[in-house]
N, C-alpha and C positions, 0 to 999 in steps of 0.2 A: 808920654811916649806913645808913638801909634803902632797900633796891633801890628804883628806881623811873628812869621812862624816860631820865629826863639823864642816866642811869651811864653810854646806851651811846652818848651821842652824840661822846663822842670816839672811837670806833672807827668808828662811820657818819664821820665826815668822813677818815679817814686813807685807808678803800682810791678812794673817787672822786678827789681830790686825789692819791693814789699814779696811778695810773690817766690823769688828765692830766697830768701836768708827767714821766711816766711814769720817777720818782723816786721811792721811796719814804722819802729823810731829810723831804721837806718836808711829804710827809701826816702824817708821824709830829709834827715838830715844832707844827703846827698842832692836831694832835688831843690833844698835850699841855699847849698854851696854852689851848685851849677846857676841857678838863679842871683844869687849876689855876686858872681864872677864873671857874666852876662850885664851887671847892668853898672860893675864899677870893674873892667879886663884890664886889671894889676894885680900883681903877687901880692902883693899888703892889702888893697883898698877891697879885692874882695872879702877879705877876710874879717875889714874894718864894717863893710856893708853889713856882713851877714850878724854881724855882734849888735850893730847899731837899728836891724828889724826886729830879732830879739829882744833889745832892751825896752824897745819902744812899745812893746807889745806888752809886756811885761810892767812896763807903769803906766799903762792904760788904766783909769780909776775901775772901770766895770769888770775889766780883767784878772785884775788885783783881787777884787771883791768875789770872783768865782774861786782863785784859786785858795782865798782864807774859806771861803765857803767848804769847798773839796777836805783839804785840808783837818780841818774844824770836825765837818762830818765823819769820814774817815778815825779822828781823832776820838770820838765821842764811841765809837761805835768797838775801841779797844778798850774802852772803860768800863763798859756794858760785859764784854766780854771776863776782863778782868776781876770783874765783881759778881761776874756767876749769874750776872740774867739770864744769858741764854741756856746754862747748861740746865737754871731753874726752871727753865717754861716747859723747854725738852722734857725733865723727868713730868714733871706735875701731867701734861699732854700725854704724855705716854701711859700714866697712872690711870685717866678717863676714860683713853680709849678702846675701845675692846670688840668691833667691827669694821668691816671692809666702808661701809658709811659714812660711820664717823672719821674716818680715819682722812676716806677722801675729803669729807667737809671740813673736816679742819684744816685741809692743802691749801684751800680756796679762802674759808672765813680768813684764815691767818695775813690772808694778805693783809687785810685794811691794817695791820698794826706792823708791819718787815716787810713792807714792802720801798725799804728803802733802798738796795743793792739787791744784787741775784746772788751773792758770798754771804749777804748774812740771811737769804732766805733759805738757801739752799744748809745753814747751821742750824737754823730751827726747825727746818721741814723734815729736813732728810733723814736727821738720825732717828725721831721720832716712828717715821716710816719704815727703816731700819728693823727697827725695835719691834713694829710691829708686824714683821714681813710676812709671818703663817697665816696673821690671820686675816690681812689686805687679798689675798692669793689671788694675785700678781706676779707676775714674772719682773726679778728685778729692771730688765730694761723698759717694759712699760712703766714701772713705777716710775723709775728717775723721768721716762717722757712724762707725765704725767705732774712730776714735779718742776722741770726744766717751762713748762708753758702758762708756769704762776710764776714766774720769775721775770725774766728780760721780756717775755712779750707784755706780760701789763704794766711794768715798769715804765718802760718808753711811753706809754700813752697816759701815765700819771703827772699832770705838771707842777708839781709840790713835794720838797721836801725827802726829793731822792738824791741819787750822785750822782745820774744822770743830767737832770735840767739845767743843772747851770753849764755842765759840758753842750749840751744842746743847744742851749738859746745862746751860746756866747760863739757856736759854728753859725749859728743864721743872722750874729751880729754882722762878725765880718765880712760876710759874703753881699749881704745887704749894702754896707758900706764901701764897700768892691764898687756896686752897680750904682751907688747914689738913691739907692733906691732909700726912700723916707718913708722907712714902716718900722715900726715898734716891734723889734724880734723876740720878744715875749708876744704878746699876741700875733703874732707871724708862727709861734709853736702851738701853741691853743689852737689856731686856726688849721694847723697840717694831723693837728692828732685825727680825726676821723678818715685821712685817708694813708694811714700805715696800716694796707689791707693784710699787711703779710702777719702781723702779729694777731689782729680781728680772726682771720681765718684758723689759724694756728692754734691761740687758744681753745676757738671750737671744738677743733679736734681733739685737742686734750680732755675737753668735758666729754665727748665721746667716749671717749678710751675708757673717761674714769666712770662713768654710771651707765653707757648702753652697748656695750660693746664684752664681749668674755672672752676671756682668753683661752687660744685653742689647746694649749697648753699649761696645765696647772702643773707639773712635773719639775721640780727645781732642779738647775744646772748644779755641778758641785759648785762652782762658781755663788751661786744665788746661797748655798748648804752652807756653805762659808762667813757667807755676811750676817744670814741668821744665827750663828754659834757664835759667833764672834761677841766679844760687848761691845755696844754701839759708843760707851764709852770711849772706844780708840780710833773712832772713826776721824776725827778732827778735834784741835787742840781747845778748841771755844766749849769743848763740853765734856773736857779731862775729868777725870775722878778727883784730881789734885785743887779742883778750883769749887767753891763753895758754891749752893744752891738754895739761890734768891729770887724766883719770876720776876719779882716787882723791880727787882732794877734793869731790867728788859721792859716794861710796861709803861712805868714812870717817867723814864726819856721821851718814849714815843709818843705816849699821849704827851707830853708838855712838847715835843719839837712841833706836833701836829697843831696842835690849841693852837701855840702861841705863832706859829707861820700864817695861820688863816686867818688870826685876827691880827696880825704886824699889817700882812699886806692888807685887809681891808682901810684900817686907819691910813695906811701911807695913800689912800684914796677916797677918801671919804671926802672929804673937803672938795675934792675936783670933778665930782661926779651928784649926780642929781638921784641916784636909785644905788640898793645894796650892791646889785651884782653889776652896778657900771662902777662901783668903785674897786673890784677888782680888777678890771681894766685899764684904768686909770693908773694904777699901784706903781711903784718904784719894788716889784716884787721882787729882784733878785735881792737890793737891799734888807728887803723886809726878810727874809730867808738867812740873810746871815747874821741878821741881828737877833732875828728868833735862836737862831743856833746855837749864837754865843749865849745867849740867856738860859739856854736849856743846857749847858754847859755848866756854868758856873751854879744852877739850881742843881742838875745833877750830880754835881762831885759836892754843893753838903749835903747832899742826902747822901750819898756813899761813905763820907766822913761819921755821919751820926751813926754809922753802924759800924765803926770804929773799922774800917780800911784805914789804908796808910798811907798820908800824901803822898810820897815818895813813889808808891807801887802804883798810885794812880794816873802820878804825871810821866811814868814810862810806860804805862800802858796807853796813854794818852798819844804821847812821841813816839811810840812805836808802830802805833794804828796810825797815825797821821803820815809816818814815813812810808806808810805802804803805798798812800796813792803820792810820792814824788818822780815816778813814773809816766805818773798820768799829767803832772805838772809838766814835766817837763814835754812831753807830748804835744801838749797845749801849745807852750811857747813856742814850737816846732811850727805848729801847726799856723800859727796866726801870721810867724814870719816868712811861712813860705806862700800863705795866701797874700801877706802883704809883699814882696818882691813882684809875686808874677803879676798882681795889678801895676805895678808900676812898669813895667815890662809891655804891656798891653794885652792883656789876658783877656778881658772883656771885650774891648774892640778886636781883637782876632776871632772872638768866637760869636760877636755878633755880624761879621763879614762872611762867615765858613759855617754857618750851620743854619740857615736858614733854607736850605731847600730838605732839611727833610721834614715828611710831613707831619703835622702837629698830631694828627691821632697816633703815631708810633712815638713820640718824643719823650713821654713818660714811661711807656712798658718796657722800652730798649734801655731806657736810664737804669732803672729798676733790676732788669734782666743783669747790665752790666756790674752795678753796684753790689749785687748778690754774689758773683761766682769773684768779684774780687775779694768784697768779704769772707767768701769761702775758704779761699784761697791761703788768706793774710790772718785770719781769724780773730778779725778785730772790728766789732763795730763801731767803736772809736775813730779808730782808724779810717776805716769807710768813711765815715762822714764827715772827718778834715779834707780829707782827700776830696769827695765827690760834691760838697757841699757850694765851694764858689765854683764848680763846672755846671751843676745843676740850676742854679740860682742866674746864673749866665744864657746859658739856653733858655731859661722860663722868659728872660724881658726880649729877647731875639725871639721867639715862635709864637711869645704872648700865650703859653698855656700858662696855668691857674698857678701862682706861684706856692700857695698854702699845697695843691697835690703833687709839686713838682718835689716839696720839702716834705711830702709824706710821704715820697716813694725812695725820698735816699733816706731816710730816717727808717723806711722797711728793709732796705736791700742791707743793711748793715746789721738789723736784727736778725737775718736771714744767717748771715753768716755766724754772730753769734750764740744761735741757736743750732746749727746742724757741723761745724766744724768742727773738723776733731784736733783744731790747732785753738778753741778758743777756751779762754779759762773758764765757760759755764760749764761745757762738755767733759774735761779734765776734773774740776772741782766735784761734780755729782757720783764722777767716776771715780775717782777717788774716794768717796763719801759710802758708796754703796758696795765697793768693794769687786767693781766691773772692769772688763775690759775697755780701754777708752776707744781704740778700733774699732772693736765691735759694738760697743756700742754706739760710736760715731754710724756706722755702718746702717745701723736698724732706723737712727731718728729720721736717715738721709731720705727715704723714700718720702713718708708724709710733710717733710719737710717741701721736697720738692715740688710738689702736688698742690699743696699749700702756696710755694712760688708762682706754679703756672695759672691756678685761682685768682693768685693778687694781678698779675698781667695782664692777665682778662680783664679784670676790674677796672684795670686803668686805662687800657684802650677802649671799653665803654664808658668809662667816666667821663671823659671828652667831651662828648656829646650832651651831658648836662650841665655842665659848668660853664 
């Protein structure tokens, strides 16, 4: 079909509608009925359209394989819970630490082993920190900043083994596939991690905050008197008094999901490649990720068996951690079928006809700029990057900027909003966790947040000029 202006008016109705009902399933779902009612205009046949992009999207093999992947992970990660790894690591970490040092080095060490979601680092970080509030002497909202920037911002730039990446590389599949473009959307994300400025910048500040920086104020709010008296026991339900305390069944998943991810995908490329780290490259890595998963599954739960758990309490902790992300599933399928109508619409030929006079040094910071206050807005960086993902990708082969920084600047503007909105569930979840206002403390992260935004902008409007 050739481009012309209805290709894009299902994306004009998804971010206003995102933006009110400050949801982004329901803009999405709207901008895919308007789009499959556009390209089949009958009472039935759109309705038959919009079911038949869904499906199709849906038994797509690699899509498939994301969503057991989600799924899976997700799944693993109520079983952990279930079985008292995390509430074990919580106590045991809280028992060592006994300075404002250690307390921050363990924010950061901890990553390498939870850093697989911002929900479950923010279960192991938080109540720890909690716990230890007198003698961090911090102000609770620096502390949760300080935890919140070990979270989604190194997340995003980890390409292994989070619940992230396969939502990630499966938005630069289809966008890719939009343009015809014949690049390998796993290394199309590998390739944009070094320019998600806004997370690089972000974290910095964090490390700031946590080792060179003093608070002008040591004085705790009642607010802050609260979370200290309180037991950090009741902070969240993963580290109940009611659930038993195991570290190792929090350790034991991760090192095996980690092991066995990096050595799946090197073998799924060894044979195709001539060097260690070209056979990375090489890799069928999403495959190799669910196949590790599933193996760290099935190794996981007999080790939870040997310590005489009970199948039964295992396989609903399992389906009930699994059930959490069928939100994000369905999200997905939202998402792919409203990327697949508006190509077929002309989506890419309209915006390679309509956006070639603006100039290519602005074409990245203005993406960026825009993608940010939408995610701000919607409080979802998920969302963000279905949404912005084939606009982005679209513009990059129309202006020829770098398409790895075009996909590291909507990859930042969504972490943007998931870091500083006080509609996303990292902001909610810490706040909840620490026993803060979620306003206010939306309020306080907004400024360096911001500062942090107009940083990355910069960066991208001189990045231009080297790439």
């Amino acid at each position: 079909m050739e481009g012309s202006w209805i290709s894009i008016l299902p994306f004009l109705v998804v971010i206003p509608i995102a933006v009110w009902t400050k949801q982004v399933l329901p803009g999405l779902l709207v901008g895919l009925l308007i789009g499959s009612y556009l390209h089949t205009p009958s009472l039935i046949g759109g309705m038959e359209t919009m079911l038949h992009y869904i499906v199709q999207a849906l038994i797509d093999k690699n899509n498939i394989e994301i969503i057991v992947f989600l799924y899976a992970f997700s799944g693993l990660i109520g079983m952990i819970k279930t079985s008292g790894g995390i509430k074990g690591f919580v106590e045991k970490a809280a028992e060592k630490i006994d300075t404002k040092k250690k307390a921050l080095l363990l924010t950061y060490v901890s990553t390498i082993g939870t850093f697989s979601a911002p929900t479950f680092r923010f279960v192991t970080i938080a109540p720890i920190m909690r716990a230890l509030l007198k003698k961090v002497k911090m102000t609770t909202k620096e502390l949760g900043f300080v935890i919140e920037t070990t979270a989604t911002p190194i997340i995003v730039l980890i390409p292994v083994a989070t619940a992230f990446v396969g939502y990630m590389v499966s938005i630069i599949q289809i966008s890719l596939q939009n343009q015809k473009i014949m690049e390998d959307p796993y290394t199309m994300f590998i390739k944009s991690i070094p320019y998600n400025f806004f997370a690089f910048v972000i974290i910095l500040v964090g490390i700031y905050l946590s080792f060179f920086h003093h608070s002008k104020s040591n004085a705790p709010t009642q607010i802050e008197t609260e979370a200290e008296e309180e037991d950090w026991h009741t902070c969240h339900p993963a580290v109940s008094k009611d659930l038993p305390s195991k570290p190792w069944n929090l350790l034991v998943p991760l090192i095996l999901v980690i092991v066995l991810t990096l050595f799946l995908t090197w073998w799924s490329g060894h044979t195709k490649a001539n060097s260690f780290f070209g056979a990375f490259i090489k890799a069928d890595v999403l495959q190799a990720m669910v196949v590790s998963l599933l193996i760290t599954i099935l190794l996981s739960a007999f080790f939870f068996l040997c310590q005489r758990f009970k199948i039964n309490d295992l396989i609903t902790s399992f389906v009930t951690g699994g059930n959490d992300l069928m939100s994000v599933v369905l999200l997905l399928s939202v998402v792919w079928g409203l990327s697949s109508v508006a190509e077929d619409l002309g989506f890419s030929l309209f915006i390679t006809a309509h956006s070639g006079w603006i100039p290519q040094m602005f074409v990245t910071p203005l993406l960026f700029l825009f993608g940010a206050a939408v995610s701000y807005f919607i409080g979802s960086a998920w969302g963000t990057w279905g949404i912005l993902m084939p606009l982005g990708v679209s513009i990059a082969s129309v202006s020829g900027v770098s398409l790895p920084l075009i996909i590291g600047a909507v990859f930042a503007s969504g972490s943007f909003g998931a870091f500083s909105s006080p509609l996303s569930d990292d902001t909610n979840t810490i706040a909840k966790i620490l026993n803060l206002s979620v306003v206010d403390y939306a309020r306080y992260k907004l400024k360096p947040a911001l500062i942090a935004a107009v940083i990355a902008a910069v960066l991208y409007t001189a990045t231009i000029f080297f790439i």
